[in-house]
Every structure is written in structure tokens, then in C-alpha cells.
C-alpha positions as a Markdown table, in Angstrom:
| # | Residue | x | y | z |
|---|---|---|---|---|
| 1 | Unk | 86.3 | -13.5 | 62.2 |
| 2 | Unk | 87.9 | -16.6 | 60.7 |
| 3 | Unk | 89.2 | -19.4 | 63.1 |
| 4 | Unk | 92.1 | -18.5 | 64.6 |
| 5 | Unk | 94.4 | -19.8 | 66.9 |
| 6 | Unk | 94.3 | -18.2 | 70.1 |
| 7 | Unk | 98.0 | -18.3 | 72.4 |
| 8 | Unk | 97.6 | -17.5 | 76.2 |
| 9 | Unk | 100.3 | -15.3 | 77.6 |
| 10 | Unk | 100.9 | -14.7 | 80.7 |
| 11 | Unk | 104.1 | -12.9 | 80.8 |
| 12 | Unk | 106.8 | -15.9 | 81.4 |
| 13 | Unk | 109.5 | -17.4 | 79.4 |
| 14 | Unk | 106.9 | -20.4 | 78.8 |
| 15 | Unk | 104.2 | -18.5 | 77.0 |
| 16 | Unk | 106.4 | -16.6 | 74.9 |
| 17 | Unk | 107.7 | -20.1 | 73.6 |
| 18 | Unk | 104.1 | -21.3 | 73.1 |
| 19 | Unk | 102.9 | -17.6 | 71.4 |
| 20 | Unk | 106.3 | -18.6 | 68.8 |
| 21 | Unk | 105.2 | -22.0 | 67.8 |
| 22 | Unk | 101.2 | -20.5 | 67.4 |
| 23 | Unk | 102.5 | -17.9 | 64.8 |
| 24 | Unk | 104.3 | -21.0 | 63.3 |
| 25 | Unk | 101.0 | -23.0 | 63.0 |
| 26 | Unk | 98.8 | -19.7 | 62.5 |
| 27 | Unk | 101.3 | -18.8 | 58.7 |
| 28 | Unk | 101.0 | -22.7 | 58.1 |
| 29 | Unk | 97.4 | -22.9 | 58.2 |
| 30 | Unk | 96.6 | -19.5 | 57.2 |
| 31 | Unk | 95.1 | -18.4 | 60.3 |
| 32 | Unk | 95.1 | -14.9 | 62.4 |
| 33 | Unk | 96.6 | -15.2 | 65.8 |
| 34 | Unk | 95.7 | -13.5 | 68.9 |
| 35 | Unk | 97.4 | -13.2 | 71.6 |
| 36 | Unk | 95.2 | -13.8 | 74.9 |
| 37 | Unk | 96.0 | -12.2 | 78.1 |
| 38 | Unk | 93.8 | -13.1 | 81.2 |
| 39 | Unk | 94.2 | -12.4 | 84.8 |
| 40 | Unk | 92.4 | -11.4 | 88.2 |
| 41 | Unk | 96.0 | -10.5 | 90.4 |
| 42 | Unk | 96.0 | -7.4 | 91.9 |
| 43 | Unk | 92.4 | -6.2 | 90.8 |
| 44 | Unk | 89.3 | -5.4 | 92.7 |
| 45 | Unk | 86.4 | -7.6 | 92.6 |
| 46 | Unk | 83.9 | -5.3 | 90.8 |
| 47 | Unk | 79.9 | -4.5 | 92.5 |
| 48 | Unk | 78.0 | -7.5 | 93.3 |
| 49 | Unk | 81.0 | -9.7 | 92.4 |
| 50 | Unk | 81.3 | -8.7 | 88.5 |
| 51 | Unk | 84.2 | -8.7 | 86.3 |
| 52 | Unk | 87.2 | -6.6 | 88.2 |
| 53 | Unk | 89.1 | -4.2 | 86.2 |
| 54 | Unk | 93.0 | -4.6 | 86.1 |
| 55 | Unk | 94.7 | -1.8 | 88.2 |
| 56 | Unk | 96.2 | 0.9 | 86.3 |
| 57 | Unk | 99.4 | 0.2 | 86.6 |
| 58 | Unk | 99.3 | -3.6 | 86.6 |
| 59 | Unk | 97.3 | -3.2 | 82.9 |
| 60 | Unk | 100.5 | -0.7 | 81.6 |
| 61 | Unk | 102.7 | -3.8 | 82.0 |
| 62 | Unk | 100.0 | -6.1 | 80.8 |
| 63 | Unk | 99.8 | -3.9 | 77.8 |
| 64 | Unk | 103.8 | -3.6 | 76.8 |
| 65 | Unk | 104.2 | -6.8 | 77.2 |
| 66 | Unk | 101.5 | -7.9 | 74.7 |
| 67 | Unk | 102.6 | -5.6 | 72.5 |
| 68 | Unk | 105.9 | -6.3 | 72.4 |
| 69 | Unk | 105.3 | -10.2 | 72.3 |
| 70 | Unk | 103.2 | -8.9 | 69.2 |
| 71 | Unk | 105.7 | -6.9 | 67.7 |
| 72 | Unk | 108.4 | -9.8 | 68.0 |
| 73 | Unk | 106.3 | -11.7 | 66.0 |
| 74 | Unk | 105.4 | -9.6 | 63.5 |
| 75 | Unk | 109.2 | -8.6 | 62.6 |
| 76 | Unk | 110.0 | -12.3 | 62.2 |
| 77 | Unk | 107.1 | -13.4 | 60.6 |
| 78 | Unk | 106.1 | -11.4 | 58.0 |
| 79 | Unk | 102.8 | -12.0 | 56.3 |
| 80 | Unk | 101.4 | -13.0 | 60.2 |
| 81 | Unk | 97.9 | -11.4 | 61.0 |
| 82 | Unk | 97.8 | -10.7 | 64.5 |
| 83 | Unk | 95.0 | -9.3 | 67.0 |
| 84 | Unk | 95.9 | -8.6 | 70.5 |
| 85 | Unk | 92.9 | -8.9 | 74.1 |
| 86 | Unk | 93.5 | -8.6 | 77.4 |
| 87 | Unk | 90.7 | -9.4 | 80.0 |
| 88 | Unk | 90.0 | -9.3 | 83.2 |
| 89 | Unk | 89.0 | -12.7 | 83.9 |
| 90 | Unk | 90.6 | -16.3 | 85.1 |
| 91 | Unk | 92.9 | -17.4 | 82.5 |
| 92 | Unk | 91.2 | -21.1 | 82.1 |
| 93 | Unk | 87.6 | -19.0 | 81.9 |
| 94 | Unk | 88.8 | -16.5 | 79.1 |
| 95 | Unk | 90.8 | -18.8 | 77.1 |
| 96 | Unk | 87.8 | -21.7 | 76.8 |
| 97 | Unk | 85.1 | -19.0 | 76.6 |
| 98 | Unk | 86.9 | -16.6 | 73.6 |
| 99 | Unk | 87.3 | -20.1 | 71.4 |
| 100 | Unk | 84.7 | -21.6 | 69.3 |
| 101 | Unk | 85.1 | -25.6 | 68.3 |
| 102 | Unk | 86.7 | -24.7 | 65.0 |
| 103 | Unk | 89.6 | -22.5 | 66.9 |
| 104 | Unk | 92.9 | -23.9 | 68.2 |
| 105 | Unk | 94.1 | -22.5 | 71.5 |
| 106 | Unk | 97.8 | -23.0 | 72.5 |
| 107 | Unk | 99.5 | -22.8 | 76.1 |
| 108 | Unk | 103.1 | -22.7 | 76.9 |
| 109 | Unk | 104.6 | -25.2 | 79.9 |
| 110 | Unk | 107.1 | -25.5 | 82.0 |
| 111 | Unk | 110.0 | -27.9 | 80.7 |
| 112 | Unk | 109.8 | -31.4 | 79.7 |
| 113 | Unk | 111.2 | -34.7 | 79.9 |
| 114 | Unk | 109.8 | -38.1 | 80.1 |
| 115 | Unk | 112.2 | -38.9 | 82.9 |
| 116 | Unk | 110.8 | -36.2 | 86.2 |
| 117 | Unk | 107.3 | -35.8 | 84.3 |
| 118 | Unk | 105.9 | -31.9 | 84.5 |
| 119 | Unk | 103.5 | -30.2 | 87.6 |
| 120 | Unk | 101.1 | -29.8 | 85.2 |
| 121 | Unk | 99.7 | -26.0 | 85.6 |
| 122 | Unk | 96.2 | -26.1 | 86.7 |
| 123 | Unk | 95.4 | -23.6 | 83.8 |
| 124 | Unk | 96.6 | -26.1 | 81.2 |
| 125 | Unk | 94.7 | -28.9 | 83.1 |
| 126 | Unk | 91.5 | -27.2 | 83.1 |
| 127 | Unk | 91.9 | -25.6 | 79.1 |
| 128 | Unk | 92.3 | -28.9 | 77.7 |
| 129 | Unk | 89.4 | -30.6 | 80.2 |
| 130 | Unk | 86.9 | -28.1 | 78.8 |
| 131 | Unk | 87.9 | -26.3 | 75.7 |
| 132 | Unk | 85.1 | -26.9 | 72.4 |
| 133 | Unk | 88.0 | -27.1 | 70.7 |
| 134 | Unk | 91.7 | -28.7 | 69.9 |
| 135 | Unk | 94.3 | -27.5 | 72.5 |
| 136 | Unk | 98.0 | -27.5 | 72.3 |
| 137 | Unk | 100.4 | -27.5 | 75.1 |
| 138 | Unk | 104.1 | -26.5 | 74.0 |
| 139 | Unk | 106.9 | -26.6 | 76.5 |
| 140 | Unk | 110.0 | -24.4 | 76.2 |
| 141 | Unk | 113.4 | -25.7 | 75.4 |
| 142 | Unk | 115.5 | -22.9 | 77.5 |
| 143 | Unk | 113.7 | -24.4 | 80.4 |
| 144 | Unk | 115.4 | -28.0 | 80.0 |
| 145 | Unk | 119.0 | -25.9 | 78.8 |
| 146 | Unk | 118.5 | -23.7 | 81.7 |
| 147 | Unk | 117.8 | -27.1 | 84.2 |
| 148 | Unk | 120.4 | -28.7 | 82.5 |
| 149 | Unk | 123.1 | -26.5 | 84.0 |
| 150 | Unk | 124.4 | -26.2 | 79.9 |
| 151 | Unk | 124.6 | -30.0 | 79.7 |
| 152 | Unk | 125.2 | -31.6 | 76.1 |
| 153 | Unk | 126.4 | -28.0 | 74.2 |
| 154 | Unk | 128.1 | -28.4 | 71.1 |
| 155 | Unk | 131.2 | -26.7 | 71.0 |
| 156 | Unk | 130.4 | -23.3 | 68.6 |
| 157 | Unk | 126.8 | -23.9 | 69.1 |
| 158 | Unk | 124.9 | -21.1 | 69.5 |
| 159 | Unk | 122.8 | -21.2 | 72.3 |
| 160 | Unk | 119.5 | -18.7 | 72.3 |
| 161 | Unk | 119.4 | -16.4 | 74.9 |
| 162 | Unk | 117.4 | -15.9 | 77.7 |
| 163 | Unk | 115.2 | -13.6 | 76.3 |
| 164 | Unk | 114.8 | -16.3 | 72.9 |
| 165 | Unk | 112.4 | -18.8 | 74.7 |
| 166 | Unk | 112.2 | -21.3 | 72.2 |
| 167 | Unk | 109.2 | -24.5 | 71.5 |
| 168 | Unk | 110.6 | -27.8 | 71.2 |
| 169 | Unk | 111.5 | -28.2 | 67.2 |
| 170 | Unk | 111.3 | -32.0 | 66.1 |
| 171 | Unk | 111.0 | -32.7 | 62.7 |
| 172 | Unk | 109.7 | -35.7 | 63.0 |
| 173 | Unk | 106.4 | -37.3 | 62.3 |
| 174 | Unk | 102.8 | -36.3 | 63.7 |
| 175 | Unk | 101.8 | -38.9 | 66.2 |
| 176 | Unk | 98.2 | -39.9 | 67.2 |
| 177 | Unk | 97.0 | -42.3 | 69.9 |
| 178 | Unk | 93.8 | -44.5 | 68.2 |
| 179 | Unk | 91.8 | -47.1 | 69.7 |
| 180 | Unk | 90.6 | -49.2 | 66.8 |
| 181 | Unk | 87.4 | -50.0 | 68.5 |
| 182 | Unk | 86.0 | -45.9 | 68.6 |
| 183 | Unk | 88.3 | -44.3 | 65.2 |
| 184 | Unk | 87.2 | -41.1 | 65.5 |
| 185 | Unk | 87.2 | -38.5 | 62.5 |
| 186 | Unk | 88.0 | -35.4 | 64.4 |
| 187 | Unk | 91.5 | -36.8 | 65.9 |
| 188 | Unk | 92.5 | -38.0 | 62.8 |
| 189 | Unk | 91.4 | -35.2 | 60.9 |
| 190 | Unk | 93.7 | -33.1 | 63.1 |
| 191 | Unk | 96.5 | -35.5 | 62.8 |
| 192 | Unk | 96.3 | -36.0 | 58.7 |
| 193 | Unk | 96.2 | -31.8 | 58.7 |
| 194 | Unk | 99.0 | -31.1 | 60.7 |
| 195 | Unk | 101.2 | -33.5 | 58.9 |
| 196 | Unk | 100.2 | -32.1 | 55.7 |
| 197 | Unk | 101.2 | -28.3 | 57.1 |
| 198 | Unk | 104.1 | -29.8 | 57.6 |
| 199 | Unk | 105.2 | -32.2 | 55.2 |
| 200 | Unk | 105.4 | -34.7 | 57.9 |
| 201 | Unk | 104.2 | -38.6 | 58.1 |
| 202 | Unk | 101.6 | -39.5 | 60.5 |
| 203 | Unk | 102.5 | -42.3 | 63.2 |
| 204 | Unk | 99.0 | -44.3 | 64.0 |
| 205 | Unk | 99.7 | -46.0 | 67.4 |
| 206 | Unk | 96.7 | -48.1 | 69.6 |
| 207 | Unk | 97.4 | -50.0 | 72.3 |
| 208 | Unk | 95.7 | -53.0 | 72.5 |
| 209 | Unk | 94.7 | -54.7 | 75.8 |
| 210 | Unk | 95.1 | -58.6 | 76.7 |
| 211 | Unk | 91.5 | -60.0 | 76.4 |
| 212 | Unk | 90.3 | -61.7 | 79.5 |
| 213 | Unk | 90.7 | -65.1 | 77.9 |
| 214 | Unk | 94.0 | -65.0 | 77.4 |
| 215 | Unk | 95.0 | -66.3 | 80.6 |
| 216 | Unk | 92.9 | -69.4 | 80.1 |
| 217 | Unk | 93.8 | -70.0 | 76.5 |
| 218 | Unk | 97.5 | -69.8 | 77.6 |
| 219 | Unk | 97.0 | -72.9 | 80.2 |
| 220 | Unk | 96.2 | -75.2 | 77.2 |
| 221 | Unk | 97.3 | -73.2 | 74.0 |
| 222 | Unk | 99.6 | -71.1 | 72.5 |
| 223 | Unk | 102.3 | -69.3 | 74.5 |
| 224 | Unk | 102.5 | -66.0 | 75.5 |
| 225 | Unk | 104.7 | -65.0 | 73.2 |
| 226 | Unk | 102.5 | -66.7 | 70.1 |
| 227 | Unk | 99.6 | -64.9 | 71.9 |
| 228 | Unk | 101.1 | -61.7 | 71.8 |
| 229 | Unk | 102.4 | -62.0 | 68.0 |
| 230 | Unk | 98.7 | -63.0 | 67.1 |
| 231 | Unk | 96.8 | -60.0 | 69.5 |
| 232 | Unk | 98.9 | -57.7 | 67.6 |
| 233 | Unk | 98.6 | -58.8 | 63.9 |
| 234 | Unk | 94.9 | -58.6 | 64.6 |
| 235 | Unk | 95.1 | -55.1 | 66.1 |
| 236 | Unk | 97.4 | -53.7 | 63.2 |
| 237 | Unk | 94.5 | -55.5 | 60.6 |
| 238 | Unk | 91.8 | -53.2 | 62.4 |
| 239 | Unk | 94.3 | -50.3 | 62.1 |
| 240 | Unk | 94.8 | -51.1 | 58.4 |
| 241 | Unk | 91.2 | -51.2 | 57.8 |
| 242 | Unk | 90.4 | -47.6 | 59.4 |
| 243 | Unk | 93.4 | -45.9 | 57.9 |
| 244 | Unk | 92.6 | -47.5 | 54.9 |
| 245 | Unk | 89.9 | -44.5 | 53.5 |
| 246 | Unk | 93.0 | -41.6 | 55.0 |
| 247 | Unk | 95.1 | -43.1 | 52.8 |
| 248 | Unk | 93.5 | -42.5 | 49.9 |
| 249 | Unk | 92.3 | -39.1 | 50.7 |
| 250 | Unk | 96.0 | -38.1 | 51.8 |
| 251 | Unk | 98.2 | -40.1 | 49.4 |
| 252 | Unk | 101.0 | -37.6 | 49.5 |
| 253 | Unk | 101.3 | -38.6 | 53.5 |
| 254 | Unk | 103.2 | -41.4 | 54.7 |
| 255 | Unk | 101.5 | -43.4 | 57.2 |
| 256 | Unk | 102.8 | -45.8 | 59.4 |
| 257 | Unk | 101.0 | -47.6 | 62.2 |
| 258 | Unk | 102.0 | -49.9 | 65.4 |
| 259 | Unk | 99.9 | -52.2 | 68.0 |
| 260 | Unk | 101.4 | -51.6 | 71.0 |
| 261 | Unk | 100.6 | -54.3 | 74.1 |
| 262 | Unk | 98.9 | -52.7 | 77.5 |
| 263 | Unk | 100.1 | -49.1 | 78.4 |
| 264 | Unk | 99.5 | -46.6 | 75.8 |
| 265 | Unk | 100.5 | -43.5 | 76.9 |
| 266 | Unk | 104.3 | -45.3 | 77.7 |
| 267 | Unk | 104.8 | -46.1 | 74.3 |
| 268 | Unk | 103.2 | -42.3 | 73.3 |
| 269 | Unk | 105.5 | -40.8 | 75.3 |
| 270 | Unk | 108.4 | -42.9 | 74.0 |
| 271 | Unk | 107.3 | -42.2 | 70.2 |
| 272 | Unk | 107.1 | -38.0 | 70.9 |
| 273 | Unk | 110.7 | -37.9 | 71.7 |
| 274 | Unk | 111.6 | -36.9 | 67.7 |
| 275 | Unk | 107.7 | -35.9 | 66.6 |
| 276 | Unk | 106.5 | -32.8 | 65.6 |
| 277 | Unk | 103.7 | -33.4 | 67.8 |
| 278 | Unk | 101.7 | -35.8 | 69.5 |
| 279 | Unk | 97.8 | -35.8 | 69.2 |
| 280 | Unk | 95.4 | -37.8 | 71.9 |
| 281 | Unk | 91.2 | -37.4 | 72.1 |
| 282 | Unk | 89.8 | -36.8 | 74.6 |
| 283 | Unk | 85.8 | -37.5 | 74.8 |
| 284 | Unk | 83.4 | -34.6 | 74.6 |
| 285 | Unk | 81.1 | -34.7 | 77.2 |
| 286 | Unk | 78.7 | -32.1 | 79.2 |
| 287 | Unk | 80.5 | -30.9 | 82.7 |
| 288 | Unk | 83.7 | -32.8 | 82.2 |
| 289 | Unk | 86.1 | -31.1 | 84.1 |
| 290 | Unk | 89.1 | -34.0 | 83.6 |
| 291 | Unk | 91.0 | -35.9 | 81.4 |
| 292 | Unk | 91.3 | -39.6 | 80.7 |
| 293 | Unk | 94.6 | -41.3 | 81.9 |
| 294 | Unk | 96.3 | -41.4 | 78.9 |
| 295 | Unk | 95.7 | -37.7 | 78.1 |
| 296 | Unk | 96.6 | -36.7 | 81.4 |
| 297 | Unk | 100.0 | -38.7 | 80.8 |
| 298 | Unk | 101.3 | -37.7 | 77.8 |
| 299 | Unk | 100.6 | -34.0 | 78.6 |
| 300 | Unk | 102.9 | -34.7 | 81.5 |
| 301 | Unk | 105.8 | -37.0 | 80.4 |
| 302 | Unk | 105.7 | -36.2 | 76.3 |
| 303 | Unk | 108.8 | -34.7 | 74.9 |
| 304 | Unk | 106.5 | -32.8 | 71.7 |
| 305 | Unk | 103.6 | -30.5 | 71.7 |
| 306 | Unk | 100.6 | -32.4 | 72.6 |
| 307 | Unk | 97.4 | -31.5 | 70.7 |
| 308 | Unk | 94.3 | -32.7 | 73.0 |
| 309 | Unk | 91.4 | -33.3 | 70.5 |
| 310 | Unk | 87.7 | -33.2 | 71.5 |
| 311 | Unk | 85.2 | -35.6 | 70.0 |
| 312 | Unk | 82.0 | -37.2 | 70.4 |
């Protein structure tokens, strides 16, 4: 089977948003999607503790629910190649396990907002820990209408309805977080191909730390503020230098690129409020069953999609 991209459902609002924006991404890169549903409620743990089977009844619903999902999709994306699996598993098990390195898997979220942050599901916190490959976590727009008590309507807008869960549509550019010091070709591989699906720019952003000498150069040298203007014209140099070889092989994309003083995943956060998606590493590694901070805080605060990036 080709790569696919592989969207968890669960049933909820959420996942139905997330299964939307993976047919959006399967058409755009040409990819079949499946449509993943894993659980272990309401089923008997099998002999010897082996895989239980769904109850009859619960695995009816399971099974209209898929289908319909699938058949939704289908009808408004025509061309769309879709497969359909249900398991009897835990959902963080089935969805890392069914995805090789080369697949994308994509998982829905409750709401969004920089300003209350997101209770993380521990299925999304566990995927994008362990998965071989890229993992993106969408978050549904009716959720922040539906918090919002109908806040900021146009008047004639029309509002989707309940039953139209919908993933968060900015137009903007794609977004990565780089450190200049470890550049690695899988995130910005990612980030240069989903801009070019798109016909986006990419946004190259590293935050740059103050070097422990700062504080001693500042008693007798320039000021802070001279210190700070010179920390980041040499950070956007080494940014210019390792986006220089992405450039060429992407001149069609617009790149644009910013040094950012101390916290990272702030100014991420900040810069996802119009992207079409944000993109972060995170470090391949055996038994890793957690995220670095910055990872772990955009997937909580961002206002975009957040594709979480393996690499060596």
C-alpha cells in the first residue's frame, strides 16, 4: 500500500474535524486515507489477556459511524481514495503501530486558543511521543464558536452546524521552529512540502538563547539592547546559511525567517495564529515516551494544526 495518511476517529465532533482536514491533505499530496478506529470500552479482555473483541452491539455503532464519516467524505471530495479499520486495541497502540515512518497520522482536539491553553488528550500526547512518523493534531473550530456562546458572528454569516465540525482554515504561511545549531532535513522537508501543497510561504523561526557571557560583556560593553541587535543578526546569518540550499531547490516558495530572543514556543504560538500550520521536531530516540518543552507547548497553546516531526 502507498503512504497514506491515517486519521483517528473516535466518534466526537473533534475527530470528524481532524478526519476533514486529512482528506484535505490526503487529495493534496495524492495519498489514500484511512480512517482508524481503535478502542477497548465495553469489550472483554480475551484468553490469557489477548486482544478483546468489540461487543456486538458497541462494533454496529463503531461500524455506521465509520462509514458514514467515510461516506461524507467521499461525496465532498471526489477523486479521495479511502480505506476504512476498526480494531480492538488502545487507540495510542493502534494508531503508532498501523503507521510506517513514511505515513502521516492525524488526530482531532478539543478547541484552541493561546489564551486557556488545551488538556491535552493523553492519546494525542502519547501518538506524537512515539509515532515513526510525522503527526498532526487539528483542533475543531465549532468547539471555540460553541465556547464562545456565538461571540464575534458577522451579521448574514453562515455559521456550520453542529453536525459540520470544521479544522481551523488559515491561509497563511507554513511555520517551522529550527535551531540553527542541529537544522534537520526531515523538519524542513516537511515544512518546504506542505507549503508547496499549498501554495503557501514557509516562516523559518529559532529562538536563540543569551550566551552565558553576556552578562559579563554587558558590565563593561555594549548594552543590552546593542547585545540583543548583534545576538540576532548573528542568528538570522546561521538561518540564512541553512535555508540557503531550500531556497534553491524550492524557488517558487517564499521564505522568510526571524531570530527570536529566549522562549521559542511563545513566539510559535504567536506566529500560528494566521498559519496554515505550524511544524516542530521532536528527537527520535529508543523508549521516548515524551515531548520536549517546546513541542509539548505549542501542541497546547497553538492556534493552527501542529505537525510533530521525528528526526534523528
Amino acid at each position: 500500500m502507498p503512504h497514506t495518511v491515517t486519521v483517528g476517529l473516535d466518534g466526537s465532533a473533534t475527530s470528524r474535524a481532524a478526519a476533514e482536514w486529512a482528506a484535505q491533505e490526503a487529495l493534496l499530496a495524492g495519498r489514500p486515507l484511512r480512517l482508524l478506529h481503535a478502542t477497548t470500552a465495553g469489550a472483554p479482555v480475551g484468553a490469557r489477556g489477548g486482544p478483546a473483541r468489540p461487543a456486538p452491539a458497541r462494533r454496529g455503532a463503531v461500524d455506521l459511524a465509520v462509514d458514514e464519516t467515510r461516506a461524507d467524505l467521499s461525496r465532498r471530495h471526489p477523486g479521495l481514495r479511502t480505506v476504512s479499520e476498526q480494531v480492538a486495541q488502545d487507540p495510542a497502540t493502534a494508531l503508532v503501530s498501523v503507521a510506517g515512518p513514511g505515513d502521516l497520522l492525524v488526530l482531532g482536539a478539543r478547541g484552541r486558543g493561546a489564551r486557556r491553553g488545551l488538556p491535552l488528550g493523553s492519546v494525542a500526547l502519547a501518538v506524537t511521543a512515539r509515532a515513526p512518523g510525522p503527526v498532526v493534531v487539528v483542533r475543531a473550530e465549532e468547539e471555540d464558536r460553541r465556547e464562545a456562546g456565538g461571540r464575534g458572528a458577522v451579521p448574514g454569516e453562515r455559521r456550520p452546524a453542529a453536525h459540520e465540525p470544521q479544522p481551523p482554515t488559515g491561509k497563511g504561511d507554513v511555520v517551522v521552529g529550527l535551531d540553527v545549531h542541529r537544522p534537520h532535513e526531515d523538519l524542513l522537508r516537511f515544512a518546504f512540502g506542505a507549503a508547496l501543497r499549498r501554495g503557501a510561504g514557509v516562516l523559518v523561526l529559532h529562538g536563540w538563547r543569551t550566551p552565558p557571557y553576556a552578562s559579563l560583556a554587558h558590565a563593561s560593553g555594549p548594552s543590552r539592547t546593542e547585545l540583543t541587535a548583534e545576538l540576532t543578526r548573528e542568528a538570522l546569518e546561521k538561518l540564512d546559511h541553512v535555508l540557503a540550499t531550500w531556497r534553491e531547490r524550492h524557488p517558487g516558495v517564499k521564505v522568510r525567517e526571524a531570530a527570536v530572543p529566549r522562549n521559542a514556543a511563545r513566539h510559535l504560538v504567536a506566529a500560528s495564529q494566521d498559519a496554515a500550520l505550524l511544524v516542530v521536531g521532536r528527537r527520535r530516540a529508543p523508549n521516548r515516551t515524551h515531548l520536549g518543552p517546546v513541542g509539548h507547548a505549542v501542541l497546547h497553546y497553538a492556534m493552527a494544526p501542529v505537525a510533530v516531526v521525528p528526526h534523528d
